[in-house]
C-alpha positions as CSV (number, residue, x, y, z in Angstrom):
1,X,24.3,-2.5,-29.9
2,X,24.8,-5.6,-31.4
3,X,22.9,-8.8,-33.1
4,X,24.1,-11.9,-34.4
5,X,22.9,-12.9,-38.1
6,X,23.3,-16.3,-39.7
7,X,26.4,-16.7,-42.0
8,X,25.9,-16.3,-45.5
9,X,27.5,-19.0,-47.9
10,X,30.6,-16.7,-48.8
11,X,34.1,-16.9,-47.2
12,X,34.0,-12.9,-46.5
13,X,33.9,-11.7,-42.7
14,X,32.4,-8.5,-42.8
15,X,31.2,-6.2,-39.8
16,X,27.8,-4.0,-40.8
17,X,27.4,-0.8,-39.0
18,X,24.5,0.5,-39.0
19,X,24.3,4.2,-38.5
20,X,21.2,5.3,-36.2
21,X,20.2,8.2,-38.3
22,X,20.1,5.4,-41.4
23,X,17.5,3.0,-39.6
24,X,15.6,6.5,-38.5
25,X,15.5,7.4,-42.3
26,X,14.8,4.3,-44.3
27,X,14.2,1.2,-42.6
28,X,13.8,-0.6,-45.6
29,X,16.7,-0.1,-47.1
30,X,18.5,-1.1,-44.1
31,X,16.7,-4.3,-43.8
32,X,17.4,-4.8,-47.6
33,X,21.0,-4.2,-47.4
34,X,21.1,-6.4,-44.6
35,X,19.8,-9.0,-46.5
36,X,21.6,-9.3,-49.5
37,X,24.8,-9.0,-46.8
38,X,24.2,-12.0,-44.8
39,X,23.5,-13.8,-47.8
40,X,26.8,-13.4,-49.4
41,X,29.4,-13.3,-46.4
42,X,29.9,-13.6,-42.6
43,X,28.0,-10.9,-41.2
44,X,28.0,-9.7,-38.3
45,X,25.5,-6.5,-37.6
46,X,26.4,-3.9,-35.3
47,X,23.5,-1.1,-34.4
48,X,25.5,1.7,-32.4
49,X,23.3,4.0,-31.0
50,X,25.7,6.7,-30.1
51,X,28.9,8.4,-31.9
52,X,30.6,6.4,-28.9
53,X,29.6,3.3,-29.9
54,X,30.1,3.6,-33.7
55,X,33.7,4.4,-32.8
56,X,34.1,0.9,-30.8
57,X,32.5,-1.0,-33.2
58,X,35.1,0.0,-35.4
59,X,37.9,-0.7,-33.3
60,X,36.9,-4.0,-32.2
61,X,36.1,-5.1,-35.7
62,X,39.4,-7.4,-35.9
63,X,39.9,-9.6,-39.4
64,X,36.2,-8.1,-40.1
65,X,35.9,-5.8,-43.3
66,X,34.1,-2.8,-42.0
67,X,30.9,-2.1,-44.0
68,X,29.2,1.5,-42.9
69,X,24.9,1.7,-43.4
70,X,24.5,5.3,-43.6
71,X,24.9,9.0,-45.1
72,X,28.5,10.9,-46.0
73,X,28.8,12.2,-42.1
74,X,28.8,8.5,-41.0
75,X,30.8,7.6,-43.9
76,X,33.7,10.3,-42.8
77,X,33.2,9.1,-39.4
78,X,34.5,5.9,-40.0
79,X,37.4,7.3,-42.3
80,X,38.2,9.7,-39.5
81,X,38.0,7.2,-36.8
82,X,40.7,4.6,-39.3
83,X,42.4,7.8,-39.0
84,X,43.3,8.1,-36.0
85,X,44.0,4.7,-35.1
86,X,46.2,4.4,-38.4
87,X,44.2,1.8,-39.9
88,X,43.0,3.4,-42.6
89,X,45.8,2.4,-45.2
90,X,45.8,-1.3,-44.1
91,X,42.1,-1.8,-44.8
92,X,39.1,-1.2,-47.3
93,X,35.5,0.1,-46.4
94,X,32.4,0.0,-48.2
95,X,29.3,1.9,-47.7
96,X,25.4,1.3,-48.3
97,X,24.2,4.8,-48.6
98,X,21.4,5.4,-46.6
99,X,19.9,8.6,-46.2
100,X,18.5,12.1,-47.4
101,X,19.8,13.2,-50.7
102,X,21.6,16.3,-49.7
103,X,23.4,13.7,-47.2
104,X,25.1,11.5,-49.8
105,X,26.5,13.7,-52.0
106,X,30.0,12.6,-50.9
107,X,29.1,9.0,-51.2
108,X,27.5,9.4,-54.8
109,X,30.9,12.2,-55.9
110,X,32.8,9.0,-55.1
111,X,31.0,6.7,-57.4
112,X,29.7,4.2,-54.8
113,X,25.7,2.9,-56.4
114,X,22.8,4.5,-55.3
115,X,20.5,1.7,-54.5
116,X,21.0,-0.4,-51.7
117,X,21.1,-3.9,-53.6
118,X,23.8,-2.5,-55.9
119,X,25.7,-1.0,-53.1
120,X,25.3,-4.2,-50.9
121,X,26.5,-6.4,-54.1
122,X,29.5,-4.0,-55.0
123,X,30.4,-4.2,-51.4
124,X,30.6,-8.5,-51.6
125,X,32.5,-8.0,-54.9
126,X,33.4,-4.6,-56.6
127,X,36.8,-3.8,-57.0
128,X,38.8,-2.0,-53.8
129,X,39.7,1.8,-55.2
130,X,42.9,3.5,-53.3
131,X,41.5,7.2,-53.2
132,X,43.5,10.6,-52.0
133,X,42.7,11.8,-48.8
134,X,43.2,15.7,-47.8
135,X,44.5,15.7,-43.9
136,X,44.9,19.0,-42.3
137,X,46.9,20.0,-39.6
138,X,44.9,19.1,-36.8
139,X,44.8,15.6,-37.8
140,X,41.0,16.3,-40.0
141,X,40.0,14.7,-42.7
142,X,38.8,15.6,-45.8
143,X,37.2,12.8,-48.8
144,X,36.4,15.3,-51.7
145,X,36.0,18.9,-51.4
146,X,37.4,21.6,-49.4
147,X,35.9,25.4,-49.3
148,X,36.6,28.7,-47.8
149,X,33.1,30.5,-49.0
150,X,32.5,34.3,-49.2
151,X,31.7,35.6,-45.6
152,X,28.2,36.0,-45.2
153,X,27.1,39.8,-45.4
154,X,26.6,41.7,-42.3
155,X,23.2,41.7,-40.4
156,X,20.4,44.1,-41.8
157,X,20.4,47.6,-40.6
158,X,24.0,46.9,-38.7
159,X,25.0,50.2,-40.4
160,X,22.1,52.3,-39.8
161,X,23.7,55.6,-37.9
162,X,21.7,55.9,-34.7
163,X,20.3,59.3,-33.4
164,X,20.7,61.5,-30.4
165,X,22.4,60.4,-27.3
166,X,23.2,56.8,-28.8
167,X,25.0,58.9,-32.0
168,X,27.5,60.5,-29.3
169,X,28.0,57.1,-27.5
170,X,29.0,55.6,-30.8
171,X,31.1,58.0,-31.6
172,X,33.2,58.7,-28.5
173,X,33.5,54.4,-28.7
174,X,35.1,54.5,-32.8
175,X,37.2,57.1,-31.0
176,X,38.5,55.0,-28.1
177,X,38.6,52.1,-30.6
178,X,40.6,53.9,-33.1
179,X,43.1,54.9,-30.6
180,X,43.6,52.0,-28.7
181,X,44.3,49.7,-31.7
182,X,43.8,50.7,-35.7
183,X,41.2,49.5,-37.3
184,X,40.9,46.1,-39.3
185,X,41.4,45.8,-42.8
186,X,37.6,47.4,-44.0
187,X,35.5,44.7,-45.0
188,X,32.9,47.4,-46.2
189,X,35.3,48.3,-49.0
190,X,35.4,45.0,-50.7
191,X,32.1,43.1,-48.8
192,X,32.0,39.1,-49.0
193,X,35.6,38.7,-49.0
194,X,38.3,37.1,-47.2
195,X,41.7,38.7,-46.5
196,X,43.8,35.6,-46.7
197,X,47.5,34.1,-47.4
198,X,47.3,31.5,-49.6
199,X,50.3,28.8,-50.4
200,X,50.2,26.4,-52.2
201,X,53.3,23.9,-52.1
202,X,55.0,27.0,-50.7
203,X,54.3,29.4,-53.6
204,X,52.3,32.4,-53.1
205,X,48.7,32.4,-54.2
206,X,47.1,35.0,-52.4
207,X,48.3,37.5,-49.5
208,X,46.6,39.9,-47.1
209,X,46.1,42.8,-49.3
210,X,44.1,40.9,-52.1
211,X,40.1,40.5,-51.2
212,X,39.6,36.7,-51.6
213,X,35.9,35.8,-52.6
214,X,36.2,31.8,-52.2
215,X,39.1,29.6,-51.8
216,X,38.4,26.0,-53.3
217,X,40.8,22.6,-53.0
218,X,39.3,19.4,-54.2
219,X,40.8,15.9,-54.4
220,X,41.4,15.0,-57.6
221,X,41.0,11.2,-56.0
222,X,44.1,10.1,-57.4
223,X,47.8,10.3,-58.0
224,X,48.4,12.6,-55.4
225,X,47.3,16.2,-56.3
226,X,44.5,18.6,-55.5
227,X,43.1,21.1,-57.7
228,X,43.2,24.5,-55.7
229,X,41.2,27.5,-56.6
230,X,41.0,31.0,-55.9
231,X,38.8,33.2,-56.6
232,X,39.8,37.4,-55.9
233,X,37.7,39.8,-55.4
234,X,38.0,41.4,-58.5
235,X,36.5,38.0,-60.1
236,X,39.8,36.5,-61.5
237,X,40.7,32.8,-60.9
238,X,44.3,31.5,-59.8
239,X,44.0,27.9,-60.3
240,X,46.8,25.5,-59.6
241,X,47.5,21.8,-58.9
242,X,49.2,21.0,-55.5
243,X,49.7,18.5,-52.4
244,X,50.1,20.8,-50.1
245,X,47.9,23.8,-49.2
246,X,48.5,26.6,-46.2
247,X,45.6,29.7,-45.5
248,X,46.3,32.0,-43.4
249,X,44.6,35.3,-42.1
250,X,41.5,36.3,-39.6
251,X,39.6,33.9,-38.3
252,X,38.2,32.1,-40.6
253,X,35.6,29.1,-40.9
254,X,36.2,26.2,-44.0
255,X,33.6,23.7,-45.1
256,X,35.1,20.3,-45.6
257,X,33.1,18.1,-47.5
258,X,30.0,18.5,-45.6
259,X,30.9,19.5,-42.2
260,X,31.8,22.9,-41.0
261,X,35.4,23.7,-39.2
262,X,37.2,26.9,-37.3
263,X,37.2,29.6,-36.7
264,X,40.9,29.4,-36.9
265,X,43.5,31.7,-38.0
266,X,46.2,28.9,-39.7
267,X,45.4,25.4,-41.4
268,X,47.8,23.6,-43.5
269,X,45.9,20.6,-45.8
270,X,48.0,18.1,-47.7
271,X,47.4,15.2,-49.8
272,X,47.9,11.4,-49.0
273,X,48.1,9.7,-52.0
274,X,46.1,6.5,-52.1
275,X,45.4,6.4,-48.4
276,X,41.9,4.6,-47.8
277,X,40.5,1.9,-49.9
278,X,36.8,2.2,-50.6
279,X,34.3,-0.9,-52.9
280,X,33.4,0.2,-56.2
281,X,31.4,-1.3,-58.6
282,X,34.6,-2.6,-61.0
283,X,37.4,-0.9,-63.1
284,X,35.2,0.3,-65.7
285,X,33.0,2.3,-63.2
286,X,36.0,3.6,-60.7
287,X,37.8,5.1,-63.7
288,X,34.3,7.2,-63.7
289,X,34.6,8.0,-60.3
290,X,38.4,9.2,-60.6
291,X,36.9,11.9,-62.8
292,X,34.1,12.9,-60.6
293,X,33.4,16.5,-60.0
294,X,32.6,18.1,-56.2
């Protein structure tokens, strides 16, 4: 899991894991990054093999700054697993990103260098950044972005009538149905919406009997706010800045940054002003990344 690496000549005691899926990807850049680490601090290189193992490696990482090798998901793995233990304010992380393009969207939003020298570099000496952090109600995470997409449309031919014997069964069922409880809110009428209630810092965006198309709340990575947007059916845009944000409705599934949560029927996200501490490259280039776009 582990492997001992001579000290570099710098003061710095840094712990380097090394997500799997990186070394699987681009062994080069690993080997690189390694490099250019050991030669500038303390290193010591852990190679977790398992989700299991990354999470140890963190936690028994003591005066060692943690440095991730890897792509956003292990990047909000370690922030998640700081999280929890309620580290994440006390320390700093850098990252080396590592992976397929579509995987370090997050990391390159944030303004951390693509390469794996410059990364490696900024992580011996950029500049710590305090960045917002979006935590839900169940104790989630979120770095950047936060979406509630348009449902996806309905299976083909899931509304062709049937025929015959199977056109009486379905209709004696809509029946039954239709007796037993009324019917939900028709999607048909307004397809690729949401019905939702939307608050944000307890004022009403959104309720039940407005189609919602897509519900957005991004960080705006400092000073405390999001930016929350939502879009109606009808194509008009509320948009609002907030710290707090509560959707409620059907079940419904979010996409935060790039991982996929729910269904759930209730989620509250708020923002923690300056809670995690991430290496830039310097002043000049984390002003750039406060104004980053998701």
């Amino acid at each position: 899991m582990s492997a001992a690496e001579p000290p570099g000549d710098g003061d710095d005691q840094l712990l380097v894991v090394i997500d799997p899926v990186a070394r699987r990807t681009d062994g080069e850049s690993v080997r690189i990054a390694k490099d250019v680490l050991s030669a500038g601090a303390h290193a010591k290189i852990c190679l977790p093999d398992t989700p299991e193992e990354f999470a140890r490696a963190l936690s028994r990482r003591g005066a060692r700054r943690p440095v991730v090798v890897g792509d956003d998901h292990a990047l909000l793995r370690a922030v998640a697993q700081l999280h929890r233990e309620r580290e994440l304010a006390a320390g700093v992380l850098s990252l080396i990103p590592v992976g397929a393009a579509h995987a370090l969207e997050v990391a390159h939003a944030l303004g951390v260098p693509r390469g794996a020298v410059a990364a490696a570099r900024t992580a011996l000496d950029g500049a710590v950044r305090r960045l917002d952090l979006l935590i839900d109600d169940s104790d989630g995470v979120v770095l950047g972005r936060l979406r509630i997409p348009a449902p996806p449309p309905p299976p083909p031919g899931s509304g062709t009538p049937h025929a015959g014997v199977t056109a009486v069964w379905d209709t004696c069922r809509s029946l039954v149905t239709s007796l037993v409880r009324p019917a939900p809110v028709a999607a048909t009428t307004n397809p690729g919406t949401h019905r939702l209630r939307i608050e944000a810092d307890g004022v009403l965006l959104s309720d039940l009997d407005t189609p919602v198309r897509d519900l957005s709340v991004t960080s705006q990575g400092g000073g405390g706010l999001a930016d929350v947007v939502v879009r109606t059916g009808s194509g008009e845009d509320v948009t609002v800045e907030a710290k707090a944000v509560t959707v409620s409705g059907a079940d419904f599934r979010y996409r935060a940054d790039i991982q996929t949560g729910g269904p759930v029927r209730t989620r509250t996200w708020t923002v923690r002003a300056g809670a995690w501490g991430l290496m830039l490259p310097g002043p000049a280039s984390a002003d750039a990344a406060a104004g980053a776009r998701w």
